[in-house]
ZAROVEX-578405 format. One record per residue: residue number from 1; residue in one letter; x, z, y of N, C-alpha, C, O in turn. Coordinates in nm, 3 decimals. Example, Ala and Ser with C-alpha at 12.3 -4.5 7.8 and 13.67 -1.06 7.14 Angstrom:
# residues 2
 resi resn     n.x     n.z     n.y    ca.x    ca.z    ca.y     c.x     c.z     c.y     o.x     o.z     o.y
    1    a   1.319   0.780  -0.569   1.230   0.780  -0.450   1.320   0.780  -0.330   1.424   0.846  -0.332
    2    s   1.285   0.708  -0.225   1.367   0.714  -0.106   1.290   0.787   0.003   1.341   0.804   0.114
# end
This chain:
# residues 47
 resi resn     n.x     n.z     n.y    ca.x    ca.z    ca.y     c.x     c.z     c.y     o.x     o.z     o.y
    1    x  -5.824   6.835 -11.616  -5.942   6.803 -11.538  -6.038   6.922 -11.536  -6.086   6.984 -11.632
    2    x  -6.054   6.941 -11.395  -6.188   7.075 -11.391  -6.330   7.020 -11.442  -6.346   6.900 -11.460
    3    x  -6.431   7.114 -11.466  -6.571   7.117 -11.494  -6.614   7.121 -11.396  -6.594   7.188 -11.294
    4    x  -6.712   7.005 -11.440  -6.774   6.927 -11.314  -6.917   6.945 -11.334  -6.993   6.874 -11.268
    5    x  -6.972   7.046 -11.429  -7.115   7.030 -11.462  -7.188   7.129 -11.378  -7.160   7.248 -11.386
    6    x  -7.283   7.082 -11.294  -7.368   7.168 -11.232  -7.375   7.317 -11.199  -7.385   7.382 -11.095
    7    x  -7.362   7.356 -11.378  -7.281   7.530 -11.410  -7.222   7.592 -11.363  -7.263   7.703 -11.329
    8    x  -7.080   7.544 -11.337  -6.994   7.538 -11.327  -6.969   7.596 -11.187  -6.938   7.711 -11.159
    9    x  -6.994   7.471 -11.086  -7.003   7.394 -10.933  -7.097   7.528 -10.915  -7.101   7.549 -10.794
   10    x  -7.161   7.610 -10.972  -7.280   7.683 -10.934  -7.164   7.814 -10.929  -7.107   7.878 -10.841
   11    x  -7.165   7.811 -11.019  -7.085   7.981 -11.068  -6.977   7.977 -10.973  -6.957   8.068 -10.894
   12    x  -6.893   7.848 -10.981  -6.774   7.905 -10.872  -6.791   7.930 -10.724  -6.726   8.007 -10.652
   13    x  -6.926   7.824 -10.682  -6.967   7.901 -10.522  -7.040   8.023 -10.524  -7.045   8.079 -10.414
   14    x  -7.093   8.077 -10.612  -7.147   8.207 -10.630  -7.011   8.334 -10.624  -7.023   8.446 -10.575
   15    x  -6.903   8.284 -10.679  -6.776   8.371 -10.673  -6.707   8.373 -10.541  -6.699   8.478 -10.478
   16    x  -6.660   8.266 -10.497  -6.652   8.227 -10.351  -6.734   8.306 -10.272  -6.666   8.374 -10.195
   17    x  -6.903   8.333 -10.255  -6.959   8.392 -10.192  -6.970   8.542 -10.215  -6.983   8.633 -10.133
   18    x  -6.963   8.543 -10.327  -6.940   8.672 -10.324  -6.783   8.757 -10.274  -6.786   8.871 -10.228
   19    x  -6.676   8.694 -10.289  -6.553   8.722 -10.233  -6.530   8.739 -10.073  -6.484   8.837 -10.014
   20    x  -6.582   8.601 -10.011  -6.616   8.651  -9.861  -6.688   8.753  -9.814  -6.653   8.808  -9.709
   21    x  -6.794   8.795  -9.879  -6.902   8.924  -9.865  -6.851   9.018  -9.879  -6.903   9.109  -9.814
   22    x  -6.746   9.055  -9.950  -6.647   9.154  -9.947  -6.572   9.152  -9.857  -6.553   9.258  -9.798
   23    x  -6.518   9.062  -9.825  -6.391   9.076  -9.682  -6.502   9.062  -9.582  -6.432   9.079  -9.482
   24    x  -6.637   9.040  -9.529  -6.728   9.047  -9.438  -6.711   9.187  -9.424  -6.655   9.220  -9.320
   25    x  -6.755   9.309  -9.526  -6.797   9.395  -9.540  -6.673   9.504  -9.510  -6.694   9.616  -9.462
   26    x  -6.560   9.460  -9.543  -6.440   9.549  -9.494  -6.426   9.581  -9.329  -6.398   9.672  -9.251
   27    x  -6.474   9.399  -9.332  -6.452   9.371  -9.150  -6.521   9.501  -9.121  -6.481   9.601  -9.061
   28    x  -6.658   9.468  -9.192  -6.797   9.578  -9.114  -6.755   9.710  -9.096  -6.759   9.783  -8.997
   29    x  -6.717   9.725  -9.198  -6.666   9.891  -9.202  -6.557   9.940  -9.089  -6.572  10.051  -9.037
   30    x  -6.454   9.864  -9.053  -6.366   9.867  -8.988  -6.394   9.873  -8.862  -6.323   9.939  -8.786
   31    x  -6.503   9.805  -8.820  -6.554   9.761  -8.703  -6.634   9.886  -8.620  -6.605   9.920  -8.505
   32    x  -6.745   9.950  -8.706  -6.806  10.058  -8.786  -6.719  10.173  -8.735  -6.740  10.222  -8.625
   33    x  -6.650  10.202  -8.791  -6.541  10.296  -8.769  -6.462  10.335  -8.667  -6.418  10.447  -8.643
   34    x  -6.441  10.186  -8.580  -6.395  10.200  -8.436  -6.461  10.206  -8.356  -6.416  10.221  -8.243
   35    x  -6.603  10.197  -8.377  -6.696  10.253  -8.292  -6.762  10.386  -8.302  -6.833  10.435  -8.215
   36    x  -6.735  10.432  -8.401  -6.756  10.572  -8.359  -6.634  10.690  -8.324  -6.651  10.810  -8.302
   37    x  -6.543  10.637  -8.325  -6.453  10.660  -8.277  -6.436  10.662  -8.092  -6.391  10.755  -8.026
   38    x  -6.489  10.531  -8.042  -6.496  10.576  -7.906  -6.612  10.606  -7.908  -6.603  10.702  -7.832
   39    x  -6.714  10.603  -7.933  -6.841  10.688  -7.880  -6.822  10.855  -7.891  -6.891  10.926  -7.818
   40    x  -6.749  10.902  -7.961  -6.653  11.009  -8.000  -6.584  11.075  -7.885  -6.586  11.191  -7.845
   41    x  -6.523  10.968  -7.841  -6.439  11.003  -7.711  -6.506  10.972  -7.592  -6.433  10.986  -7.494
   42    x  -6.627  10.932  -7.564  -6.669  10.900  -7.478  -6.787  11.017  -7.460  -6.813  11.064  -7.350
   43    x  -6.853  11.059  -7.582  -6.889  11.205  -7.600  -6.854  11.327  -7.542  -6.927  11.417  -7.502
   44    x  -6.714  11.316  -7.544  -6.596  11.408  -7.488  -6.547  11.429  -7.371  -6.471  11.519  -7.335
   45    x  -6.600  11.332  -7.305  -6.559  11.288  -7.198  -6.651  11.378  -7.090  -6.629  11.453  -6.995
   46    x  -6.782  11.318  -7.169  -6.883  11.388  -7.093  -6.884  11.552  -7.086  -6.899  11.615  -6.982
   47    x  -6.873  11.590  -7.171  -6.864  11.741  -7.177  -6.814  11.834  -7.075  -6.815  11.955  -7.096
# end
């Protein structure tokens, strides 16, 4: 049987949230990254 005390229920959505905030933050970066990538080429373009 899991722990069911308040503590507990606290700490593990605090881990949970913090785990998604990390894969948020990869997204970000990734996302991040492919945009300067075409602004890059779109830079280039102009030239």
């Amino acid at each position: 049987m899991g722990d069911r005390s308040p503590k507990s229920v606290q700490k593990k959505a605090g881990q949970k949230q913090s785990k998604t905030d990390g894969v948020n933050q990869k997204k970000q970066a990734l996302i991040n990254a492919q945009q300067a990538t075409k602004a890059k080429i779109a830079a280039n373009k102009k030239k």
